[in-house]
C-alpha positions in Angstrom: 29.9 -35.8 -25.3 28.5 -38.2 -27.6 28.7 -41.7 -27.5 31.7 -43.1 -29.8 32.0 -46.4 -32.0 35.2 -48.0 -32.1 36.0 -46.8 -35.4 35.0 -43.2 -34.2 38.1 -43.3 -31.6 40.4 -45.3 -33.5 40.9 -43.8 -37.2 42.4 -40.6 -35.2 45.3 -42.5 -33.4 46.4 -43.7 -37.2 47.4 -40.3 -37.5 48.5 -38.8 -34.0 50.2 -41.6 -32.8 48.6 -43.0 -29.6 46.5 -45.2 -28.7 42.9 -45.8 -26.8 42.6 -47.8 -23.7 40.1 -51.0 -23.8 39.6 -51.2 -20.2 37.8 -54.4 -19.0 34.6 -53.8 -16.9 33.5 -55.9 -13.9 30.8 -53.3 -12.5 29.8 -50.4 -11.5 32.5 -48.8 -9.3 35.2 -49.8 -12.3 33.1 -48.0 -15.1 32.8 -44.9 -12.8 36.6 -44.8 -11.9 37.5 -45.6 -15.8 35.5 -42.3 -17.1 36.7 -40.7 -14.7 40.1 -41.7 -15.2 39.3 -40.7 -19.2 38.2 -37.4 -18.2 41.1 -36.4 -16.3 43.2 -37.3 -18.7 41.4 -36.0 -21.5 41.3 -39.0 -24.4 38.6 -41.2 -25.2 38.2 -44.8 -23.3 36.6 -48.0 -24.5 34.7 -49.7 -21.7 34.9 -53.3 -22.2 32.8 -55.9 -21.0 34.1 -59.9 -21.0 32.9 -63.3 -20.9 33.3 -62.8 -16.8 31.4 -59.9 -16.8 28.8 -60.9 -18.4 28.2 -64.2 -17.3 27.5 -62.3 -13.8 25.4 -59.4 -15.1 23.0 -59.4 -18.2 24.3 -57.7 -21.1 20.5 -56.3 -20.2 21.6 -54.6 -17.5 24.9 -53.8 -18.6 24.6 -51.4 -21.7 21.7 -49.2 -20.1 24.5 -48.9 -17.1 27.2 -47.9 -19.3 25.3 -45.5 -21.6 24.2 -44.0 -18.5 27.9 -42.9 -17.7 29.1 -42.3 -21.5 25.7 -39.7 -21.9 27.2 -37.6 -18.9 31.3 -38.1 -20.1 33.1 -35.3 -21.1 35.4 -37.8 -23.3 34.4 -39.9 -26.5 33.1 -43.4 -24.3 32.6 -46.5 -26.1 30.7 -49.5 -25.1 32.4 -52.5 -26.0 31.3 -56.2 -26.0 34.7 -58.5 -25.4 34.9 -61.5 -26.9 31.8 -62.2 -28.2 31.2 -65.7 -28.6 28.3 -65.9 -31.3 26.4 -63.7 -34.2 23.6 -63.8 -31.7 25.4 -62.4 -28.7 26.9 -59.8 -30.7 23.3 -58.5 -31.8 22.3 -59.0 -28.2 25.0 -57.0 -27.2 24.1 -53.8 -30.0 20.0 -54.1 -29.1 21.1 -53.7 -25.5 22.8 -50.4 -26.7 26.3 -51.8 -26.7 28.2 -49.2 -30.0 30.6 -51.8 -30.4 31.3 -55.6 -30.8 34.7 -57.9 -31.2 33.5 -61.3 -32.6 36.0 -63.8 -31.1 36.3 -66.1 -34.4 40.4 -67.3 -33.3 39.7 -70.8 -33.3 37.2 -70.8 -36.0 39.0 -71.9 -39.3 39.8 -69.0 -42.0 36.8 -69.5 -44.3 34.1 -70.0 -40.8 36.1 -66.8 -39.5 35.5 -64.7 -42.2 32.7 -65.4 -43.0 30.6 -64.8 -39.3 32.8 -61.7 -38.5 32.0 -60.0 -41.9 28.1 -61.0 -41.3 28.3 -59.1 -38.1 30.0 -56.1 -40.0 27.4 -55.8 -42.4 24.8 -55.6 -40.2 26.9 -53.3 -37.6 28.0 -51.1 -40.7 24.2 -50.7 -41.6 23.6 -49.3 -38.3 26.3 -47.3 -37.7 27.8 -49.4 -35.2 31.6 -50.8 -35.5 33.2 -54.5 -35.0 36.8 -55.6 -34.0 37.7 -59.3 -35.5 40.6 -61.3 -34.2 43.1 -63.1 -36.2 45.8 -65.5 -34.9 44.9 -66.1 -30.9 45.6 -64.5 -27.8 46.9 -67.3 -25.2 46.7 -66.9 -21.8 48.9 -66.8 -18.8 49.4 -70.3 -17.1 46.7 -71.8 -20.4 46.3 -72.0 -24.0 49.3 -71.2 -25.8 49.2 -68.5 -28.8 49.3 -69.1 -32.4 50.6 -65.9 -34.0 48.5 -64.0 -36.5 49.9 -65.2 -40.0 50.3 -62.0 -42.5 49.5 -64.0 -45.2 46.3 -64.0 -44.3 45.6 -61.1 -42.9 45.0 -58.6 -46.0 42.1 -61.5 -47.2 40.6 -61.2 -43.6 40.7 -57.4 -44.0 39.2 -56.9 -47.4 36.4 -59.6 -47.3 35.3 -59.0 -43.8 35.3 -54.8 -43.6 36.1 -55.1 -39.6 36.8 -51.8 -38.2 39.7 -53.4 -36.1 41.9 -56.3 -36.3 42.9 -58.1 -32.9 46.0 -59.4 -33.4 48.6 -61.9 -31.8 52.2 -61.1 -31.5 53.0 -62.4 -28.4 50.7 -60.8 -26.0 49.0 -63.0 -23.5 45.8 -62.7 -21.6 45.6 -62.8 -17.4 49.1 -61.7 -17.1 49.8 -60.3 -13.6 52.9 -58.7 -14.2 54.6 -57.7 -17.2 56.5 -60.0 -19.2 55.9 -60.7 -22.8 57.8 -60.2 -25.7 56.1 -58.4 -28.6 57.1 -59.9 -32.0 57.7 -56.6 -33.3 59.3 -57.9 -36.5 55.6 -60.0 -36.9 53.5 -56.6 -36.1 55.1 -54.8 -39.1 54.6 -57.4 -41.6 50.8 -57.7 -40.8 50.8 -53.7 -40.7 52.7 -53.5 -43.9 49.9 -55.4 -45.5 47.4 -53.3 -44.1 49.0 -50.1 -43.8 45.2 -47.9 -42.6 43.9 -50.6 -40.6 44.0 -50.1 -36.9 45.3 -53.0 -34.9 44.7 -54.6 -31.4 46.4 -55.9 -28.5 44.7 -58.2 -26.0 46.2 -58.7 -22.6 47.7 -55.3 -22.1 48.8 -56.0 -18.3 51.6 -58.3 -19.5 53.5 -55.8 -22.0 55.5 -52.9 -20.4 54.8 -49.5 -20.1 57.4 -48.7 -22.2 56.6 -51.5 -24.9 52.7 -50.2 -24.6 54.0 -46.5 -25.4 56.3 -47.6 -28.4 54.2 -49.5 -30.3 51.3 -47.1 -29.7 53.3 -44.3 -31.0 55.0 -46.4 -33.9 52.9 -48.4 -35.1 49.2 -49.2 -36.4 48.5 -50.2 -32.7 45.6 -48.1 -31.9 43.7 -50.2 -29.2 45.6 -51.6 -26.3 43.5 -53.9 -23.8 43.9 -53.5 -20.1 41.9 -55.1 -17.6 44.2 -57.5 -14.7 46.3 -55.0 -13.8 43.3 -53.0 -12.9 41.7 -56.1 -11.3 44.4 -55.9 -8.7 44.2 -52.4 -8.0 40.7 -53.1 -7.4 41.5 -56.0 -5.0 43.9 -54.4 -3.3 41.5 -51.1 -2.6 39.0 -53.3 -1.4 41.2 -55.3 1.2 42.7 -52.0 2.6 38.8 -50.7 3.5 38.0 -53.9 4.8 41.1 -54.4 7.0 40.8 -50.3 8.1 37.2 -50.8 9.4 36.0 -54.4 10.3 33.3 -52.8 12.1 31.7 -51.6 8.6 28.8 -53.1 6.7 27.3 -50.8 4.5 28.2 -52.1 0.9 27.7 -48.9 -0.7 30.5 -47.0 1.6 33.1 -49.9 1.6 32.7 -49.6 -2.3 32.8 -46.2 -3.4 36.3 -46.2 -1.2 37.7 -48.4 -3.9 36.8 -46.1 -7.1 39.8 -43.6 -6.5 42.8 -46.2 -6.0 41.2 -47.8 -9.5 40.9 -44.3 -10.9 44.7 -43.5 -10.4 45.9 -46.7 -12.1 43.5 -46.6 -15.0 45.1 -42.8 -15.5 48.5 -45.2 -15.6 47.0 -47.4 -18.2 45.3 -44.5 -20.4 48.6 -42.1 -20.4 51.3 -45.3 -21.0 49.5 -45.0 -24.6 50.1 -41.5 -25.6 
Protein backbone atom coordinates (compact mmCIF):
# COMPACT_ATOMS: atom_id res chain seq x y z
CA UNK A 1 0.00 0.00 0.00
CA UNK A 2 1.35 3.31 -0.70
CA UNK A 3 2.48 5.70 1.65
CA UNK A 4 -0.41 8.37 2.47
CA UNK A 5 -0.18 12.30 3.25
CA UNK A 6 -2.46 13.65 5.59
CA UNK A 7 -4.59 15.18 3.21
CA UNK A 8 -4.69 11.73 1.23
CA UNK A 9 -6.59 10.01 4.47
CA UNK A 10 -8.42 12.88 5.54
CA UNK A 11 -10.55 14.47 2.53
CA UNK A 12 -12.46 10.84 2.54
CA UNK A 13 -13.75 11.07 6.19
CA UNK A 14 -15.48 14.66 5.05
CA UNK A 15 -17.65 12.48 3.24
CA UNK A 16 -18.09 8.92 5.07
CA UNK A 17 -18.24 10.12 8.37
CA UNK A 18 -15.31 8.82 10.44
CA UNK A 19 -12.38 9.66 11.42
CA UNK A 20 -8.41 8.57 11.30
CA UNK A 21 -6.52 7.80 14.29
CA UNK A 22 -3.15 10.06 15.03
CA UNK A 23 -1.55 7.57 17.22
CA UNK A 24 1.57 8.89 19.09
CA UNK A 25 4.80 6.96 18.57
CA UNK A 26 7.41 6.24 21.21
CA UNK A 27 9.38 3.25 19.24
CA UNK A 28 9.53 0.51 17.61
CA UNK A 29 7.23 -2.08 19.30
CA UNK A 30 4.27 0.84 19.34
CA UNK A 31 4.58 1.55 15.45
CA UNK A 32 4.47 -2.27 14.86
CA UNK A 33 1.40 -2.92 17.11
CA UNK A 34 -0.34 0.45 15.62
CA UNK A 35 -0.15 -1.00 11.80
CA UNK A 36 -1.01 -3.83 12.85
CA UNK A 37 -3.84 -2.58 14.84
CA UNK A 38 -4.75 -0.51 11.24
CA UNK A 39 -4.61 -3.54 9.36
CA UNK A 40 -6.95 -5.57 11.31
CA UNK A 41 -9.18 -3.18 11.33
CA UNK A 42 -8.92 -2.11 7.95
CA UNK A 43 -8.71 2.04 7.89
CA UNK A 44 -5.76 4.07 7.45
CA UNK A 45 -3.52 5.22 10.63
CA UNK A 46 -1.34 8.28 11.11
CA UNK A 47 1.80 7.45 13.04
CA UNK A 48 2.76 10.29 15.03
CA UNK A 49 5.94 11.22 16.42
CA UNK A 50 6.18 14.07 19.42
CA UNK A 51 8.44 16.37 21.01
CA UNK A 52 9.21 13.12 23.56
CA UNK A 53 9.87 10.97 20.86
CA UNK A 54 11.97 12.79 19.19
CA UNK A 55 14.01 14.27 21.67
CA UNK A 56 15.04 10.48 22.40
CA UNK A 57 15.47 9.24 18.86
CA UNK A 58 16.60 11.32 15.74
CA UNK A 59 14.01 12.27 13.49
CA UNK A 60 17.11 10.52 11.32
CA UNK A 61 16.36 7.43 12.60
CA UNK A 62 12.78 7.77 12.92
CA UNK A 63 11.32 8.27 9.36
CA UNK A 64 13.58 5.44 7.65
CA UNK A 65 11.90 3.24 10.69
CA UNK A 66 8.50 4.13 9.93
CA UNK A 67 8.55 4.10 6.10
CA UNK A 68 10.02 0.82 6.62
CA UNK A 69 6.65 -0.46 8.21
CA UNK A 70 4.21 1.87 6.03
CA UNK A 71 6.12 0.21 2.54
CA UNK A 72 4.90 -3.36 3.85
CA UNK A 73 1.14 -2.04 5.34
CA UNK A 74 -1.79 -3.22 3.88
CA UNK A 75 -3.55 0.16 5.05
CA UNK A 76 -2.94 3.91 3.89
CA UNK A 77 0.09 4.76 6.77
CA UNK A 78 1.19 8.24 7.33
CA UNK A 79 4.15 9.57 8.90
CA UNK A 80 3.44 12.38 10.94
CA UNK A 81 5.79 14.97 12.67
CA UNK A 82 3.78 16.26 16.14
CA UNK A 83 4.20 19.45 17.12
CA UNK A 84 6.77 20.78 15.26
CA UNK A 85 8.43 23.48 16.89
CA UNK A 86 10.21 25.39 13.92
CA UNK A 87 10.21 25.84 9.77
CA UNK A 88 13.51 24.09 10.11
CA UNK A 89 12.30 21.06 12.03
CA UNK A 90 9.44 20.67 9.86
CA UNK A 91 11.79 20.38 6.67
CA UNK A 92 14.00 18.15 8.88
CA UNK A 93 11.19 16.14 9.48
CA UNK A 94 10.04 15.83 5.32
CA UNK A 95 14.04 15.22 4.17
CA UNK A 96 14.02 12.41 6.68
CA UNK A 97 10.99 11.04 4.73
CA UNK A 98 8.40 12.10 7.23
CA UNK A 99 4.73 12.68 4.44
CA UNK A 100 3.46 14.91 6.88
CA UNK A 101 4.06 17.87 9.29
CA UNK A 102 1.75 19.94 12.01
CA UNK A 103 3.57 23.26 12.70
CA UNK A 104 2.73 24.09 16.43
CA UNK A 105 2.28 28.03 15.86
CA UNK A 106 -0.54 28.21 19.18
CA UNK A 107 1.26 30.68 20.99
CA UNK A 108 2.67 32.54 18.10
CA UNK A 109 0.46 35.67 17.50
CA UNK A 110 -2.11 35.57 14.43
CA UNK A 111 0.02 37.44 11.87
CA UNK A 112 3.62 35.22 13.11
CA UNK A 113 1.11 32.11 12.95
CA UNK A 114 0.06 32.60 9.63
CA UNK A 115 2.53 33.58 8.25
CA UNK A 116 5.30 30.35 9.25
CA UNK A 117 2.58 27.69 8.88
CA UNK A 118 1.63 28.91 5.31
CA UNK A 119 5.57 29.09 4.47
CA UNK A 120 5.69 25.43 5.38
CA UNK A 121 2.55 24.77 3.18
CA UNK A 122 3.97 26.10 0.24
CA UNK A 123 6.91 24.38 0.31
CA UNK A 124 5.01 20.95 1.45
CA UNK A 125 2.34 21.65 -1.29
CA UNK A 126 5.20 21.84 -3.88
CA UNK A 127 6.31 18.52 -2.88
CA UNK A 128 3.34 16.75 -2.49
CA UNK A 129 3.55 16.55 1.01
CA UNK A 130 0.67 17.88 3.55
CA UNK A 131 0.67 20.23 6.88
CA UNK A 132 -1.77 20.36 9.81
CA UNK A 133 -1.70 24.08 11.56
CA UNK A 134 -3.19 24.69 15.04
CA UNK A 135 -5.30 27.43 16.04
CA UNK A 136 -6.44 28.29 19.61
CA UNK A 137 -4.23 25.91 22.05
CA UNK A 138 -4.49 22.62 23.42
CA UNK A 139 -3.75 22.77 27.36
CA UNK A 140 -2.67 20.03 29.20
CA UNK A 141 -3.73 17.93 32.08
CA UNK A 142 -2.43 19.21 35.49
CA UNK A 143 -0.52 22.51 33.12
CA UNK A 144 -1.19 25.17 30.79
CA UNK A 145 -4.70 26.07 30.52
CA UNK A 146 -6.51 26.28 26.93
CA UNK A 147 -7.48 29.17 25.05
CA UNK A 148 -10.25 28.14 22.71
CA UNK A 149 -9.82 28.53 18.94
CA UNK A 150 -11.80 31.91 18.11
CA UNK A 151 -14.02 31.45 14.74
CA UNK A 152 -13.43 34.73 13.87
CA UNK A 153 -10.40 33.97 12.97
CA UNK A 154 -10.31 30.87 11.76
CA UNK A 155 -11.70 31.31 7.92
CA UNK A 156 -8.47 34.07 7.64
CA UNK A 157 -6.13 31.31 9.02
CA UNK A 158 -7.68 28.89 6.46
CA UNK A 159 -7.60 30.94 3.33
CA UNK A 160 -4.09 32.64 3.66
CA UNK A 161 -2.26 29.70 5.03
CA UNK A 162 -3.73 26.53 2.60
CA UNK A 163 -3.09 23.96 5.73
CA UNK A 164 -4.40 20.70 4.90
CA UNK A 165 -5.78 20.40 8.53
CA UNK A 166 -6.76 22.64 11.26
CA UNK A 167 -5.88 21.62 14.97
CA UNK A 168 -8.36 23.00 16.89
CA UNK A 169 -9.20 23.69 20.69
CA UNK A 170 -12.63 23.05 22.01
CA UNK A 171 -11.87 21.75 25.19
CA UNK A 172 -9.77 18.89 24.65
CA UNK A 173 -6.63 18.62 26.82
CA UNK A 174 -3.36 16.92 26.26
CA UNK A 175 -1.84 14.00 29.03
CA UNK A 176 -5.23 13.16 30.08
CA UNK A 177 -5.25 9.70 31.84
CA UNK A 178 -8.78 9.06 31.91
CA UNK A 179 -11.50 10.60 30.18
CA UNK A 180 -13.00 13.68 31.18
CA UNK A 181 -13.32 16.69 29.11
CA UNK A 182 -16.12 18.48 27.86
CA UNK A 183 -16.08 19.21 24.08
CA UNK A 184 -17.50 22.74 23.34
CA UNK A 185 -19.61 21.34 20.81
CA UNK A 186 -21.55 24.59 20.26
CA UNK A 187 -17.66 26.22 19.51
CA UNK A 188 -16.81 23.18 17.04
CA UNK A 189 -19.80 24.06 14.78
CA UNK A 190 -19.18 27.68 14.57
CA UNK A 191 -15.48 27.18 13.48
CA UNK A 192 -16.89 24.31 11.00
CA UNK A 193 -19.63 26.51 9.80
CA UNK A 194 -16.94 28.84 8.61
CA UNK A 195 -15.04 26.29 6.99
CA UNK A 196 -17.57 23.84 6.03
CA UNK A 197 -14.57 21.38 3.65
CA UNK A 198 -11.90 21.80 5.91
CA UNK A 199 -10.99 18.83 8.10
CA UNK A 200 -10.49 19.48 11.75
CA UNK A 201 -8.34 18.12 14.63
CA UNK A 202 -8.43 17.06 18.01
CA UNK A 203 -5.39 16.78 20.25
CA UNK A 204 -5.42 14.86 23.40
CA UNK A 205 -7.80 12.13 22.33
CA UNK A 206 -7.32 9.94 25.73
CA UNK A 207 -9.40 12.55 27.64
CA UNK A 208 -12.75 12.60 25.41
CA UNK A 209 -15.06 9.51 25.62
CA UNK A 210 -15.55 6.86 23.35
CA UNK A 211 -18.79 7.84 22.81
CA UNK A 212 -17.91 11.75 22.41
CA UNK A 213 -14.84 10.53 20.00
CA UNK A 214 -17.52 8.46 17.79
CA UNK A 215 -20.04 11.44 17.68
CA UNK A 216 -18.18 14.02 16.67
CA UNK A 217 -16.30 11.82 14.21
CA UNK A 218 -19.40 10.84 12.56
CA UNK A 219 -21.08 14.44 12.85
CA UNK A 220 -18.86 16.61 12.33
CA UNK A 221 -15.76 18.00 10.21
CA UNK A 222 -13.59 16.08 12.88
CA UNK A 223 -11.58 13.97 10.75
CA UNK A 224 -8.34 13.43 12.81
CA UNK A 225 -8.54 12.36 16.41
CA UNK A 226 -5.18 12.26 18.46
CA UNK A 227 -4.50 9.30 20.76
CA UNK A 228 -1.37 8.61 22.35
CA UNK A 229 -1.68 8.27 26.76
CA UNK A 230 -4.11 6.00 26.82
CA UNK A 231 -1.87 3.79 24.68
CA UNK A 232 1.12 4.83 26.81
CA UNK A 233 -0.53 2.91 29.63
CA UNK A 234 -1.40 0.01 27.84
CA UNK A 235 2.08 -0.13 27.05
CA UNK A 236 3.18 0.29 30.69
CA UNK A 237 1.03 -1.93 31.96
CA UNK A 238 2.25 -4.88 29.24
CA UNK A 239 5.52 -4.32 30.17
CA UNK A 240 5.16 -4.64 34.08
CA UNK A 241 3.05 -7.91 33.66
CA UNK A 242 6.33 -9.63 31.54
CA UNK A 243 8.58 -8.30 33.99
CA UNK A 244 6.71 -9.42 37.13
CA UNK A 245 5.78 -13.09 35.19
CA UNK A 246 9.66 -13.74 34.64
CA UNK A 247 12.26 -11.90 36.84
CA UNK A 248 14.60 -14.34 35.70
CA UNK A 249 14.47 -12.83 31.97
CA UNK A 250 16.97 -10.55 30.38
CA UNK A 251 16.77 -10.57 26.85
CA UNK A 252 15.35 -7.12 25.83
CA UNK A 253 14.16 -8.32 22.56
CA UNK A 254 11.71 -11.20 24.20
CA UNK A 255 10.47 -8.96 27.20
CA UNK A 256 9.53 -6.50 24.35
CA UNK A 257 7.86 -8.07 21.67
CA UNK A 258 5.41 -9.47 24.64
CA UNK A 259 4.12 -5.98 24.91
CA UNK A 260 3.17 -5.37 21.05
CA UNK A 261 -0.19 -7.45 21.40
CA UNK A 262 -1.73 -5.86 24.69
CA UNK A 263 -0.84 -2.34 22.67
CA UNK A 264 -2.26 -3.78 19.46
CA UNK A 265 -5.75 -4.57 21.12
CA UNK A 266 -6.14 -1.11 22.58
CA UNK A 267 -5.03 0.82 19.57
CA UNK A 268 -7.90 -1.43 17.62
CA UNK A 269 -10.07 0.44 20.65
CA UNK A 270 -8.77 3.81 19.60
CA UNK A 271 -9.03 3.26 15.69
CA UNK A 272 -12.83 1.64 15.74
CA UNK A 273 -14.18 4.42 18.60
CA UNK A 274 -13.88 6.77 15.30
CA UNK A 275 -15.87 4.96 12.83
Amino acid sequence: MTIATLKDVLIPCLSNNTAVAGLVVLGWEDAVAYVRAAELVGRPVVLQVGPGSRNYTPLSVLGPMLRNLAEKALVPIVIHLDHGNSICECKVAFESGFTSVMFDGSNLSLEENIDKTGEICSWAHSHGLSVEGELGFVGYQDGYESQGTDPLEVNCFVRETGVDALAISVGNRHLMLSPGVDIDLELLMAIQTVVPDQPLVLHGGSGIGLATRKSVSRNTNVCKINIGTELRVSFGTALRDVLSSDITQFDRIKILEKTIMPVCVSAQNAITSLM
